[in-house]
Each structure stands twice: as structure tokens, then as C-alpha cells.
N, C-alpha and C positions, 0 to 999 in steps of 0.2 A: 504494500500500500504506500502512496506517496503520502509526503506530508499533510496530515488530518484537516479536515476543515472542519473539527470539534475532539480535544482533546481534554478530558476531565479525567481530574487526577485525586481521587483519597477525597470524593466528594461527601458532605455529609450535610444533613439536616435533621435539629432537632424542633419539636415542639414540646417545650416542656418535657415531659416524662414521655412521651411517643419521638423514635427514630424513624421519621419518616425514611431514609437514605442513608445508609449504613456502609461508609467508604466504599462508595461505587467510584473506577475507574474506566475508561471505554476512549474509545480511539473512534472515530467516523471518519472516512476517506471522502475524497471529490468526486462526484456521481456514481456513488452509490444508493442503492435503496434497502436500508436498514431498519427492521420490524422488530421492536421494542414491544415484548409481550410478558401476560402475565394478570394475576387476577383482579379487582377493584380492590385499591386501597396499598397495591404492591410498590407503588412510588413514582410510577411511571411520570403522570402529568405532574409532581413534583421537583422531578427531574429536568421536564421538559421548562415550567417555570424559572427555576434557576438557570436555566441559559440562556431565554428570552428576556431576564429580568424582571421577573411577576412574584419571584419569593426568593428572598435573601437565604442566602447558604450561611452556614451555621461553620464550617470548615471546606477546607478543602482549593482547589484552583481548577480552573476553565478555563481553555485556551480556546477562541474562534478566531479563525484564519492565521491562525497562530498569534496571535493580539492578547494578552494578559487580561482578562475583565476587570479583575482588580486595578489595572492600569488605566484601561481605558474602556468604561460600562456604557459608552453609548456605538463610537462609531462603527464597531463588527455588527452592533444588532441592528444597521440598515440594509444589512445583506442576508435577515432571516426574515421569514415567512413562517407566521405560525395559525394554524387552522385550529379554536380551539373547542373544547366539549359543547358550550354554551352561546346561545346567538347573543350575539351582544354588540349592535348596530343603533344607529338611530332613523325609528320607527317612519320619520316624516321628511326623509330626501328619497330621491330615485335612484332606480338601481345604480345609474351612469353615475349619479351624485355622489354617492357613496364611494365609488370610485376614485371619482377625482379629488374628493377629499384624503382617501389613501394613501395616493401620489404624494398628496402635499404634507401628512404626515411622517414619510421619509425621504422627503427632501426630493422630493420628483418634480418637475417641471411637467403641466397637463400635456398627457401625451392620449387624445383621441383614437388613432389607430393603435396604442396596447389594450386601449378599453376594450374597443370592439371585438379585438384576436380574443380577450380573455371570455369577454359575453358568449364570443361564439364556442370557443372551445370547449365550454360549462352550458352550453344551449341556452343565454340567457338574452339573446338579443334581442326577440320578442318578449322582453320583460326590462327592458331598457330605460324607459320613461314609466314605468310603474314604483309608486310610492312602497317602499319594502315592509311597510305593515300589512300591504293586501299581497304579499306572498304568500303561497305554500308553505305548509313544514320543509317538503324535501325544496323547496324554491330559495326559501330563506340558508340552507347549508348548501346552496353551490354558490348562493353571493359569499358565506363565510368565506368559502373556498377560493372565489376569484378575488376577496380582498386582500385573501395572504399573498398572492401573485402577481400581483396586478404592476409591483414594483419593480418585476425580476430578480426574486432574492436568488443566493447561491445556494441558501440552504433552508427546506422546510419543514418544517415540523405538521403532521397531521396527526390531531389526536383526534384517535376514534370520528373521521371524518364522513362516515355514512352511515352512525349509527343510527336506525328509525329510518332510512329513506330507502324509497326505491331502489329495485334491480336496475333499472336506468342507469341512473347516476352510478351507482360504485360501476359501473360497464365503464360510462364516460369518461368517470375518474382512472381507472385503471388504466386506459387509453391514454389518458390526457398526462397521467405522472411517467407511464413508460417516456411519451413524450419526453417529457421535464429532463429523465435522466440522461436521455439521450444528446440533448444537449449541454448535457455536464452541470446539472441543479442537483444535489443532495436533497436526497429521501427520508426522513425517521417517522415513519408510519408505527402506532399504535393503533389498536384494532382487538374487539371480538371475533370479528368475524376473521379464524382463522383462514379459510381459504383466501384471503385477503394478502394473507402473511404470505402464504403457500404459493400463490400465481405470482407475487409480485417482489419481495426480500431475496437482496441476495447474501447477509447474513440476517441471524436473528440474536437477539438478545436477551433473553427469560431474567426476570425480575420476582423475586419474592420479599414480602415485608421488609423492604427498601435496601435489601443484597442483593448482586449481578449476581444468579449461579453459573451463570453460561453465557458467552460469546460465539459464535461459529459458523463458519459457511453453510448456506440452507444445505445444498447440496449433499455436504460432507456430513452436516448430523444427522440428515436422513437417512444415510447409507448406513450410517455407524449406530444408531439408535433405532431406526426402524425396520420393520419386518415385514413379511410376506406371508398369508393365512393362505393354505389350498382346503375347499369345505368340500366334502364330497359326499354326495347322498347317495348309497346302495337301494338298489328295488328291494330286494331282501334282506334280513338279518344276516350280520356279520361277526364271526365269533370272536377271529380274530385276526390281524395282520400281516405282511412279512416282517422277520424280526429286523428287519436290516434298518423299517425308519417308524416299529411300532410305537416306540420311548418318546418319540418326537410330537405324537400326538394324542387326540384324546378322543374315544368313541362312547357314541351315547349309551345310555342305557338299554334299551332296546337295537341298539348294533346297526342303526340305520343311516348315522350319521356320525362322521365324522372328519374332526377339523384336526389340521397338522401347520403347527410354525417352525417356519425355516430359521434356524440359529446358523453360525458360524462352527465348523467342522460340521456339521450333519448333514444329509443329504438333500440338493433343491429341489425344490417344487417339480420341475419337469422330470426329474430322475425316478421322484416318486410317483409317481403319475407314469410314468411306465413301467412301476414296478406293479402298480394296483394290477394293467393291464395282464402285465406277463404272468399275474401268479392268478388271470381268469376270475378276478372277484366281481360282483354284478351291480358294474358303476352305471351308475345313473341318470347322474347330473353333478356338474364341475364348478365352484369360481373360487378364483383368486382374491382374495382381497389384502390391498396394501397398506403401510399404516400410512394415513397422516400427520402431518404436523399438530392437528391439536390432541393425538395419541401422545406424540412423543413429549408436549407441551406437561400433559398430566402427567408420566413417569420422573419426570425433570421435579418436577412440583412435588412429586411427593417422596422426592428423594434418590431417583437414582439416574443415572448418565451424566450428572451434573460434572462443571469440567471449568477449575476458577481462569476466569478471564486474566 
């Protein structure tokens, strides 16, 4: 990774007798799209505040663009974009209004044609000269979405940016942030919705009660943490296996069904699947199923593959 465009170092926050943020440290690279997950209340958007400047750090240093915050707390944060949980605009401008007032809160000179590329890329051009209190729910979180952008930050934060709204939208969005990265904008997407993490991170970062457990390439913890189930349903009662991959799996009680997980040293999916064949058992019906990421999210979570950043 080249030099970070967010480097937090032995971050911590307290509230009183609650540790929100428990020396978290983490590295984020230039266009990357990095999925900061984990359950409500694990630190996440506390995290994300201290680097946007919305809650004072209790210890620790932040580096953006490589710039000391402590040094200098305003001018790195004209180059983030942050999408946050909560709408929080004012009710009585227009969509464009709202806009152009954006601009001018980070120092942007009105620039018309970003307005329009960002209305249109968020489908909001038909909603252009509309007052933003007669918006939609999911209406009102693609203005959030185009106010964080509208400036051309290098780096955005999107917390839980489609939670409650259409299939639409998270489509658009997912379209429109691959965009983003393609042009070299930093990603840190938080999100429920793990297929969110899973289509579009290319690390992840699991957070619990304000600890980093894990840093890692989506890629790599999937291979390394997750698995591959073959379910296979017999027409008839099955007594019992070939002994070569029987340990590996589990048959029901009535001998009609069963499911085998592929581990490291035992035999794959296809291997056993021709062994069902060869040894003439009276298969039925087949599927594969593979884990995802919020399989692997809960094992992390409740204790194991975890891997300190």
C-alpha cells in the first residue's frame, strides 16, 4: 500500500466509565474501498467522528493525507466527505440549494455543472428545484449522499448509507462508488447490509466494543475463514458413508440427508461427490453452499479467526 490517506495510530475514546475505542490503529490507502463492520454500539461511527471532527479523541493520533490533526484540524477535512446515519439538512432550500450551499461550506466556488453530474448520478435531477422537506425517505438519503460529494472529497466516509431505502438506490450507489474509486476517491463504507461489504470492500475491518479484531483482504479472509457446505438429499435411507470423507460430515437422523464441510486437509466437494457416485449411493439432489461474509463476520465476533491488525 502507498502512503495512507488515513492513518490512526493507538486511537482511543472515552466516555466517562464507557470505552467507546479501545486503541484502535488502521492504515487506509488511496482508492481503496474499505468496509468497517460490526454490530451497533461496536465504535464504528465513533471512529468515523473523530476523523471528520464531530467527537474529540480522548488519546491517540490521526494522520489524513498524512497532515497531523492535532496540527492542523481543519484543512485535511476539506478533502472528506462524510455520509452520515441521520438527515440532517435544512428542510426549506432546494435540492440544487442545498448544494450550492455545500460548495461554499468547503471552500468551493459554485460550480453548476458538479451539481448536475452529482443530481444525475444519484437520479436526483428531477428533484432539483424541489424544497427537501417534500422529499422521500429514500429521496432525502441520496441528497445526504450527493452533499458528501458534491465537493470532490479524496476520501468518504459512508455510514450505513442505505439503510431503510430502496433496492434502487444501494444498485445506484454501488454503481456510482465503484465509480468514485475508480477515479482514485477512498471508500470506508459501514453497513448492515453485509452483501454491501461483500460486492463492494476490498479489505474489511471487524470492530467489536471499540477493539479492531481484524484487518484483511476481503479476498484472503474468505479463503482463509470461509467454507464450502455440499447438502445432498438420498431418495432413500442411508446407513452409512464411504469412510474416506464420512468424519467430515453429518447425516440426519433418518439417513436422508446429508451435509459435508470442506476443511483444509480433507477431501473437496467434487472429490466427494464422486465418491457418493462411485460407491452407487441413491443421490438425489445436490447444492453447494458457500459461506459469506456475514458467516464469517459472526465467527470473528464470537471469537475465532480473529487476526490483531
Amino acid at each position: 500500500m502507498t502512503a495512507p490517506v488515513l492513518d490512526i495510530e493507538h486511537l482511543v475514546k472515552r466516555y466517562r466509565d464507557v470505552v467507546a475505542l479501545d486503541g484502535v490503529s488502521l492504515q487506509i490507502g488511496a482508492g481503496e474501498i474499505f468496509a468497517l463492520l460490526g454490530p451497533n454500539g461496536a465504535g464504528k461511527t465513533t471512529l468515523i467522528g473523530a476523523v471528520c471532527g464531530l467527537v474529540k479523541k480522548t488519546s491517540g493520533r490521526i494522520h489524513l493525507f498524512g497532515v497531523d490533526l492535532d496540527k492542523d484540524a481543519l484543512g485535511p477535512r476539506f478533502q472528506v466527505g462524510l455520509v452520515p446515519q441521520e438527515v440532517n439538512f435544512d428542510p426549506f432550500f432546494t435540492v440544487t440549494e442545498s448544494l450550492r450551499i455545500q460548495l461554499g461550506y468547503y471552500g468551493r466556488p459554485p460550480d453548476e455543472a458538479r451539481i448536475a453530474e452529482v443530481l444525475e448520478a444519484l437520479d436526483l435531477t428531477a428533484k432539483a428545484n424541489a424544497q427537501t422537506r417534500s422529499l422521500s425517505g429514500g429521496m432525502k438519503r441520496r441528497l445526504l449522499i450527493a452533499k458528501a460529494l458534491v465537493h470532490g472529497p479524496k476520501l468518504v466516509f459512508l455510514d450505513e448509507p442505505t439503510a431503510g431505502v430502496d433496492v434502487e438506490l444501494r444498485r445506484d450507489l454501488w454503481a456510482y462508488v465503484r465509480k468514485l474509486r475508480s477515479q482514485g476517491t477512498t471508500v470506508v463504507l459501514t453497513t448492515h447490509y453485509l452483501e454491501e461489504a461483500e460486492e463492494l470492500a476490498d479489505r474489511v475491518g471487524i470492530i467489536n466494543e471499540g477493539r479492531l479484531l481484524l484487518v484483511e483482504d476481503k479476498r484472503a479472509l474468505m479463503r482463509r475463514m470461509g467454507t464450502k457446505r455440499l447438502v445432498v438429499a438420498f431418495s432413500r435411507p442411508v446407513a452409512q458413508l464411504p469412510e474416506a470423507f464420512a468424519s467430515g460430515g453429518v447425516l440426519s437422523e433418518e439417513g436422508k440427508l446429508w451435509v459435508y464441510t470442506e476443511r483444509p486437509g480433507h477431501p473437496g466437494v467434487g472429490e466427494v461427490l464422486r465418491g457418493l457416485y462411485a460407491a452407487a449411493l441413491p443421490v438425489q439432489e445436490v447444492e453447494t453452499r458457500a459461506s459469506k461474509l456475514e458467516d464469517v463476520l459472526i465467527e470473528v465476533l464470537h471469537g475465532g479467526g480473529g487476526v490483531a491488525p
